[in-house]
C-alpha positions as a printed Julia matrix, in Angstrom:
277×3 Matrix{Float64}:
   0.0    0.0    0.0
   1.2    3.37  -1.09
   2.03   4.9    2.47
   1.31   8.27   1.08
  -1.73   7.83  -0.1
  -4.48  10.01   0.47
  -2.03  13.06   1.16
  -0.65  16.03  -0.68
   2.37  17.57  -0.38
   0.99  20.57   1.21
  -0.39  18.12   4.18
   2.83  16.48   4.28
   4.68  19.73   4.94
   2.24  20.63   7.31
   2.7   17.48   9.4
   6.61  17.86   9.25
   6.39  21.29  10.46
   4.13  20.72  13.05
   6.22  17.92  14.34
   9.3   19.87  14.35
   7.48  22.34  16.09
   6.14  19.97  18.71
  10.19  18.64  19.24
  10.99  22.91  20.13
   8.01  23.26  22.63
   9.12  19.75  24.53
  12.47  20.57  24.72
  11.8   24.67  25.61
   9.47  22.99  28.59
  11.83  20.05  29.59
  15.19  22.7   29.33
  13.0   25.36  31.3
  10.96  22.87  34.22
  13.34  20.03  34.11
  10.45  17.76  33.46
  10.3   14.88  31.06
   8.99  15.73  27.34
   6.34  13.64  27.0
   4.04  15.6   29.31
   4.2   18.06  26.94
   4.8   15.65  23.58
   1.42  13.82  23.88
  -0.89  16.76  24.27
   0.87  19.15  21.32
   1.0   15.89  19.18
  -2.61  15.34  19.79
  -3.4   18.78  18.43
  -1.28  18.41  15.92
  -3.05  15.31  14.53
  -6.64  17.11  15.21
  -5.13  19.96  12.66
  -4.08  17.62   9.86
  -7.71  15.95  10.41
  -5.97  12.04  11.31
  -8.61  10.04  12.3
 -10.14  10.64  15.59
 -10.31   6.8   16.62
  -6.6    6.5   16.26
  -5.2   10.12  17.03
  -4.49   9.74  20.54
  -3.29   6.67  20.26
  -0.78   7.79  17.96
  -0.19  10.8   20.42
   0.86   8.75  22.88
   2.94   5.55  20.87
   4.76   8.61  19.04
   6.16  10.27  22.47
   7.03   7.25  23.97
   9.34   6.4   20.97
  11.03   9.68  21.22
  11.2    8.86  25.14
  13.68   5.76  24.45
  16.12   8.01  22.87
  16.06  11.15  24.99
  16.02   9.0   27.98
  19.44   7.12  26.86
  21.23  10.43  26.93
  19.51  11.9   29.46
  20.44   8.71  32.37
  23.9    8.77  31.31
  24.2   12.39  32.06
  22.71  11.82  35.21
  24.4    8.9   36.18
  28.08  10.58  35.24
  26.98  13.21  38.38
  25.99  10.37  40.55
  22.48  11.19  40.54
  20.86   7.41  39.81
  20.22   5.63  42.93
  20.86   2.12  40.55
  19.96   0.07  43.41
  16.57   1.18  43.72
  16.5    1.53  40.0
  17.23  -2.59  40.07
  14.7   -2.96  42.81
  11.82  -1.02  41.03
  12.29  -2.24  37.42
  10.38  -6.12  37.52
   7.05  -4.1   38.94
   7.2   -0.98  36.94
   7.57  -3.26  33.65
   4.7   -5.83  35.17
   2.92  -1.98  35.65
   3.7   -0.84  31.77
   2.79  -4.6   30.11
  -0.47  -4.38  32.41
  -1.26  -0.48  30.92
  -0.47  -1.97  27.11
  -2.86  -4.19  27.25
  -4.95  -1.6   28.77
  -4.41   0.72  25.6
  -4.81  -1.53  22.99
  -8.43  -3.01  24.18
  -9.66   0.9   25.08
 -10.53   3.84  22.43
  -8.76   7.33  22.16
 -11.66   8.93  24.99
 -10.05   6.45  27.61
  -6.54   7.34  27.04
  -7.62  10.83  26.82
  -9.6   11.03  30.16
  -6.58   9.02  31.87
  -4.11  11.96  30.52
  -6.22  14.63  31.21
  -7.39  13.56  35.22
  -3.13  12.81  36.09
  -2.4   16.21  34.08
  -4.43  18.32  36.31
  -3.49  16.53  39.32
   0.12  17.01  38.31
  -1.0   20.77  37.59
  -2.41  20.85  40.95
   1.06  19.41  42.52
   3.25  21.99  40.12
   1.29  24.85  41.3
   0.81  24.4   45.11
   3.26  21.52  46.14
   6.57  21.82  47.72
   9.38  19.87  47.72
   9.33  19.77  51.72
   7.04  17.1   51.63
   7.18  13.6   52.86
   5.1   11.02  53.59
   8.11   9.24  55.07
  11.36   9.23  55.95
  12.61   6.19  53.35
  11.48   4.48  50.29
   9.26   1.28  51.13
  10.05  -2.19  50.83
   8.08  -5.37  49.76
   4.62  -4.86  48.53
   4.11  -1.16  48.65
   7.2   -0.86  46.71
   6.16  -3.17  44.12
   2.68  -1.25  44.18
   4.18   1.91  43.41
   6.82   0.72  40.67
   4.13  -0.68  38.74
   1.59   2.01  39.09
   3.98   4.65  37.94
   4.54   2.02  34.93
   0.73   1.83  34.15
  -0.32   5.06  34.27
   3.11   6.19  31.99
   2.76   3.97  29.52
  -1.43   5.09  29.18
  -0.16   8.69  29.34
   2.65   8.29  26.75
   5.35   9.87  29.23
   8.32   8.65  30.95
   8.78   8.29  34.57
   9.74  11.19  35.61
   6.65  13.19  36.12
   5.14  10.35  38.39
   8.48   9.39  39.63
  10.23  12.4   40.58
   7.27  13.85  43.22
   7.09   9.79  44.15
  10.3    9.67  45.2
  10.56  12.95  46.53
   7.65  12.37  48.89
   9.99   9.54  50.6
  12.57  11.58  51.34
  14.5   11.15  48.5
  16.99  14.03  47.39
  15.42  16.23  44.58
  18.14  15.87  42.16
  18.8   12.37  43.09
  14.94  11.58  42.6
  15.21  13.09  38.8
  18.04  11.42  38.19
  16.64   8.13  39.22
  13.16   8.58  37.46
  15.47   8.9   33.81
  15.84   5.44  34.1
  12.51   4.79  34.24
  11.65   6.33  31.3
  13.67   3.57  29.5
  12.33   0.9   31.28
   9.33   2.03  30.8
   9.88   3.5   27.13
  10.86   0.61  25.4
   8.13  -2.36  26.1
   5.75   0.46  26.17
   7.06   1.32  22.52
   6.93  -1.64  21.18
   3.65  -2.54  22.63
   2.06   0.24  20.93
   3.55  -0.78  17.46
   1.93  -3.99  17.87
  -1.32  -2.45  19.1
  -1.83  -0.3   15.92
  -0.44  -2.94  13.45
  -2.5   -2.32  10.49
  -5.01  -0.03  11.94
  -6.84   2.06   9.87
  -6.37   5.68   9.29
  -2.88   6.29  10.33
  -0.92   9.02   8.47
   2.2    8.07   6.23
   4.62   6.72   7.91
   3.67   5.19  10.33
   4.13   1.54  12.1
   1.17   1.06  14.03
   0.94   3.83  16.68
   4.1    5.53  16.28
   4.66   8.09  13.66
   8.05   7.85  12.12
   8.46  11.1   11.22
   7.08  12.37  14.3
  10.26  10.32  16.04
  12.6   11.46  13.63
  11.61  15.22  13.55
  10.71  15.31  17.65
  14.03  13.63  19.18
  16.52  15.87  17.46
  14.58  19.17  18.45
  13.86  18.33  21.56
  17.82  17.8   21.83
  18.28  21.46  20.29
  16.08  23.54  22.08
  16.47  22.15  25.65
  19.38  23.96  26.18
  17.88  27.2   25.19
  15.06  26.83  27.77
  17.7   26.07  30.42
  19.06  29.42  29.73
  15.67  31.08  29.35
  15.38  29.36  32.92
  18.23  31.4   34.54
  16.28  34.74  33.5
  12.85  33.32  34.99
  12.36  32.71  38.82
  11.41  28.89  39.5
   8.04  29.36  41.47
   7.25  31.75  38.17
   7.9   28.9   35.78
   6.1   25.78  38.0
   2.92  28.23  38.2
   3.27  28.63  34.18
   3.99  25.3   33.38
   0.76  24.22  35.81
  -1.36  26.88  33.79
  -0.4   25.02  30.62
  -1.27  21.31  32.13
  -4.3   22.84  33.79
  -5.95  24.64  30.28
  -4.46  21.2   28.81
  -6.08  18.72  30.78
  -9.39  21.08  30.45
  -9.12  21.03  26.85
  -9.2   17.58  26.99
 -12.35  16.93  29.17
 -14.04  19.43  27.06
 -13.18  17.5   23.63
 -14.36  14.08  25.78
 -17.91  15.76  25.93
């Protein structure tokens, strides 16, 4: 089948562009808030894809398959940088990795046996919660002094796996308030959650492929629910502009940015319920 088919060159150009575009906001966001791209991938990709008119069944589907691709490669560079400052707690990583990938097989069955509204309600109630938490939480809080052990810890590796690999993001916007909460470090807690953006990137990746194998009314390109060119346009830019929002950062106080950035989940996440009706 002619992959193109369907599309003029005009619509093609306006899907490349828009991609790119959606690679430059992520990494502005991520460089600015420190905060993993996908948050910000899956809800400019899904307007994006309502623009160009892609199908509604499979459009945020292919939101969220797209961003998680793009989350295996930013997340390779991103945990060796991390782990170069001594920043990954590996042992917990170890410890945490069989539940959060029992947590992100678990959400891909989810996502291939639900329609777009489900995935779209699931992003849009942990976006405003995480808007909530951006806007009026503080990094003083615990709920106890160490990271569990045994069952609880399982618990929590695989819900941060389930609900990441539903939202299309990596682990870090669950993770790094997670671990933060138990009294882990602030740096040491993002540095940690980049490696569970792999774990959870890759199975979650691939499961989405599979999930969209042959679906109809995917745009060129495309093997099942993650765009190619979105991955090829998205990681690169992302790479490129993150540095410019760190310096855009230095100019910008912090509580200035976290109350901006929550605005943009909040209207998000809004946006979202409001398509849903």
């Amino acid at each position: 089948m002619d992959l193109l088919a369907g599309y003029s060159l005009f619509q093609l150009a306006l899907l490349v562009a828009g991609l790119a575009l959606t690679g430059v906001v992520a990494g502005i966001l991520a460089g600015l808030l420190g905060v993993g791209g996908g948050i910000v991938i899956v809800p400019v990709l899904y307007h994006v894809f309502s623009g160009l008119g892609i199908d509604e069944a499979v459009r945020m589907h292919l939101a969220v398959g797209t961003s998680l691709a793009t989350i295996v490669a930013t997340s390779m560079r991103s945990i060796r940088a991390h782990h170069q400052k001594g920043a990954v707690d590996t042992a917990l990583l170890r410890q945490l990795a069989p539940s959060i990938i029992l947590g992100v097989l678990l959400g891909s069955l989810i996502a291939g046996g639900v329609n777009g509204g489900a995935l779209m309600l699931v992003f849009a109630s942990v976006a405003l919660i995480v808007a909530i938490h951006m806007a009026f939480g503080r990094e003083t809080w615990r709920i106890a002094d160490q990271f569990p052990a045994g069952v609880t810890r399982a618990a929590i590796g695989a819900f941060i796996g389930l609900i990441s690999v539903l939202m299309g993001i990596g682990g870090g916007t669950l993770g790094v308030p997670i671990l933060n909460l138990y009294n882990i470090p602030i740096h040491r807690a993002v540095g940690t959650a980049t490696g569970f953006g792999l774990i959870i990137a890759v199975p979650g990746t691939l499961a989405m492929m599979l999930n969209g194998w042959g679906a109809p009314g995917l745009p060129p390109f495309s093997l099942g629910y993650v765009n190619l060119i979105g991955f090829a346009l998205i990681v690169p830019t992302t790479i490129l502009a993150a540095p410019w929002g760190a310096k855009i950062a230095h100019a910008i106080s912090r509580p200035a940015l976290r109350r901006a950035f929550a605005a943009f989940l909040a209207l998000t996440s809004l946006r979202m319920f409001f398509d849903l009706m």
